[in-house]
KEDRENDREN-854184 format. One record per residue: x, y, z of N, C-alpha, C in turn; residue number from 1. Coordinates in steps of 0.2 Angstrom, whole numbers. Example, Ala and Ser with C-alpha at 12.3 -4.5 7.8 and 13.67 -1.06 7.14 Angstrom:
BEGIN
    n_X    n_Y    n_Z   ca_X   ca_Y   ca_Z    c_X    c_Y    c_Z  resi
     66    -28     39     62    -22     39     66    -16     39     1
     64    -11     35     68     -5     36     64      0     39     2
// end
This chain:
BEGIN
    n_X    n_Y    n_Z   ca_X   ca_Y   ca_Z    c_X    c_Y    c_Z  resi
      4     -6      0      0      0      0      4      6      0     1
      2     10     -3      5     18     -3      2     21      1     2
      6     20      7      2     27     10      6     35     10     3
      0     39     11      1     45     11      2     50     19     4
      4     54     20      5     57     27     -3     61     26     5
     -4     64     20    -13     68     21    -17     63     23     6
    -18     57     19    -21     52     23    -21     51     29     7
    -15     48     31    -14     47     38    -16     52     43     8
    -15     58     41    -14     65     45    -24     64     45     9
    -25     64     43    -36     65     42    -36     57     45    10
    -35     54     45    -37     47     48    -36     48     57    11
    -30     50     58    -29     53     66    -34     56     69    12
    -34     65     64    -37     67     67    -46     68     67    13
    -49     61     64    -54     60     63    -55     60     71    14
    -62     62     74    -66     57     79    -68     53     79    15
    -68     48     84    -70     41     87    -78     41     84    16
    -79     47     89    -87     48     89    -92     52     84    17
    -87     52     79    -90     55     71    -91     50     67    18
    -89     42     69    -88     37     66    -93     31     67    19
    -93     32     75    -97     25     79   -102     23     76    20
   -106     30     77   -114     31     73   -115     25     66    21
   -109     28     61   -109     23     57   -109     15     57    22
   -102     12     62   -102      9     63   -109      4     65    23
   -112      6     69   -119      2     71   -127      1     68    24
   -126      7     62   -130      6     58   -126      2     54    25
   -120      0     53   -118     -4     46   -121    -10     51    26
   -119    -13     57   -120    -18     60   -129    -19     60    27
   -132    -15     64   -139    -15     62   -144    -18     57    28
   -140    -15     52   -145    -16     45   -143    -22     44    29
   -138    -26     45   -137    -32     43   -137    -37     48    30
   -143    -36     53   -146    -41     60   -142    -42     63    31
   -135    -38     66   -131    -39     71   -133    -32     76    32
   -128    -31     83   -132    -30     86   -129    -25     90    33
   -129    -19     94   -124    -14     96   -121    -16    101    34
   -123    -23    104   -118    -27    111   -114    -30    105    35
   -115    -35    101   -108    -38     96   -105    -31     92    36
   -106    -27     92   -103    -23     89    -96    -20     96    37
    -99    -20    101    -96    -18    108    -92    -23    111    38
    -94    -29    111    -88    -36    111    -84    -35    108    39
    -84    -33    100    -78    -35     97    -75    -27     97    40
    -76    -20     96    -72    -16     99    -69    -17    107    41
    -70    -20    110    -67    -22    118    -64    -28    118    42
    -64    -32    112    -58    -37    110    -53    -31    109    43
    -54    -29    101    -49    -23    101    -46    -21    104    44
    -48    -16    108    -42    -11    112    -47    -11    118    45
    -49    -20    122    -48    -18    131    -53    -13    133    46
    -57     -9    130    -61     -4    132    -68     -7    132    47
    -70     -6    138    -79     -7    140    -84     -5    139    48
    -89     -5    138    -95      0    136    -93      7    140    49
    -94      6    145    -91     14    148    -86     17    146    50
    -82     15    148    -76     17    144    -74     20    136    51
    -77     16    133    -80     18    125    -85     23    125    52
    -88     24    129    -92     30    129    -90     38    134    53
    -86     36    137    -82     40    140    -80     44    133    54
    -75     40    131    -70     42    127    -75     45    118    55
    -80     44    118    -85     47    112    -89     51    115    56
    -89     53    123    -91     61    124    -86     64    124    57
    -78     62    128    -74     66    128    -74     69    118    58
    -75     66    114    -75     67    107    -68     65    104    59
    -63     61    107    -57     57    106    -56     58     99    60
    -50     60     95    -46     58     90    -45     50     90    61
    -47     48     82    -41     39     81    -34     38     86    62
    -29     45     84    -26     46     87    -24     43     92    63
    -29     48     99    -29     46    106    -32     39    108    64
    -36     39    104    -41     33    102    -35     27    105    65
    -35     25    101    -27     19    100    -23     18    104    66
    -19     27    103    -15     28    110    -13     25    117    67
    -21     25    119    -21     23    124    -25     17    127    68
    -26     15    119    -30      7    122    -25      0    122    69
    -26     -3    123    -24    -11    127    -25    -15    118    70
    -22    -15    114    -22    -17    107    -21    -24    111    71
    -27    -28    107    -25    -35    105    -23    -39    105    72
    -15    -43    107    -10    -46    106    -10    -53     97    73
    -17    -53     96    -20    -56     92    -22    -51     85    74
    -21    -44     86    -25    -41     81    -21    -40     74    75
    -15    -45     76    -11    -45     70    -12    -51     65    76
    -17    -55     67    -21    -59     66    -27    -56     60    77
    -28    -50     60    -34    -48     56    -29    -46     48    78
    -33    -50     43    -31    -49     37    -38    -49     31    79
    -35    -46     24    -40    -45     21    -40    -36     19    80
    -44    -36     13    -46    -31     11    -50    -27     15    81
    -48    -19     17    -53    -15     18    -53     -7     14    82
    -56     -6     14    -56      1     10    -51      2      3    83
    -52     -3      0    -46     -5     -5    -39     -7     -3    84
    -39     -9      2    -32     -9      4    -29    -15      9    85
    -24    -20      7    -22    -25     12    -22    -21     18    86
    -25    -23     23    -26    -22     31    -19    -24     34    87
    -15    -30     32     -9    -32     32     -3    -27     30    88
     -4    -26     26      2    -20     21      2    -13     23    89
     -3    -13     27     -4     -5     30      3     -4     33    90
      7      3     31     11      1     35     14      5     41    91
      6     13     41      5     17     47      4     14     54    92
      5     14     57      2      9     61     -3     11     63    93
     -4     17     66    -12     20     67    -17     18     64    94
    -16     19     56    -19     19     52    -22     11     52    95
    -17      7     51    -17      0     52    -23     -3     55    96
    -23      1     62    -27      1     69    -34     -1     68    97
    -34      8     62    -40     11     63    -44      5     59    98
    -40      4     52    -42     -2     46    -42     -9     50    99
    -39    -10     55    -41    -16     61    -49    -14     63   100
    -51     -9     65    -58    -12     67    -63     -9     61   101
    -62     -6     57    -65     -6     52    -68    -15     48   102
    -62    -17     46    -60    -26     45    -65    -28     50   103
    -65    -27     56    -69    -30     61    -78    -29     61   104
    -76    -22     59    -84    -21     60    -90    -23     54   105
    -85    -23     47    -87    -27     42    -87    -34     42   106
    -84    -36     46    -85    -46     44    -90    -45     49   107
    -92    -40     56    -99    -44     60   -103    -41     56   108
   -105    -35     51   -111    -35     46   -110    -40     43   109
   -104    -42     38   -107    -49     34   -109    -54     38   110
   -110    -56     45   -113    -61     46   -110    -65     49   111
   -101    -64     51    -97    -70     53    -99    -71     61   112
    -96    -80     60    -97    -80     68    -93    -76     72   113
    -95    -74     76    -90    -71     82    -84    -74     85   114
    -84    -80     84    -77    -82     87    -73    -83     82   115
    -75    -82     75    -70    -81     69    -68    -72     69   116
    -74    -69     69    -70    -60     69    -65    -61     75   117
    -69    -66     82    -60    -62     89    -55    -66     87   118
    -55    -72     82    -47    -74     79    -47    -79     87   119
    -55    -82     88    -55    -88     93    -50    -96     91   120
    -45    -99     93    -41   -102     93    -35   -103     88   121
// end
């Protein structure tokens, strides 16, 4: 992948909480559910429902987002296309992150089992 610093640079300084919204309507509409959508962000980065919502009133950056979460020791385990782009070949790491739960939130709207998106055994 080619990445860019503009890219990057707007990916950071996007909000958490500009994004969520979408996330759970994409989950939504295809019969999953805003707690599976909450497991599998809390796989990702260790954060709780409260905590997750803390950090989407504070209005958190990707950035700080990341920052200061508890990454998955497994999340290098997620691979595949997302927004045209090997998820693996990212070679921002942020950005990577961010294409980590993106990857994520798209395989629970397609339908996958859950213990195939948390990368179970």
């Amino acid at each position: 992948m080619t990445d860019t610093s503009k890219h990057d640079e707007r990916i950071a300084q996007m909000s958490v909480a500009s994004v969520f919204p979408h996330y759970v309507t994409k989950v939504e509409k295809k019969g999953r559910t805003k707690e599976e959508l909450m497991q599998v962000i809390e796989w990702l980065t260790g954060y709780d429902a409260n905590q997750l919502q803390e950090l989407l009133d504070k209005n958190v950056t990707f950035q700080e987002f990341f920052a200061a979460c508890n990454l998955n020791s497994r999340a290098h385990l997620i691979t595949g296309v997302i927004c045209g782009y090997r998820v693996e070949e990212i070679t921002n790491p942020l950005t990577q992150q961010v294409r980590y739960l993106d990857k994520l939130v798209d395989e629970l709207a397609k339908g996958k089992k859950m213990e195939k998106i948390l990368r179970v055994g």
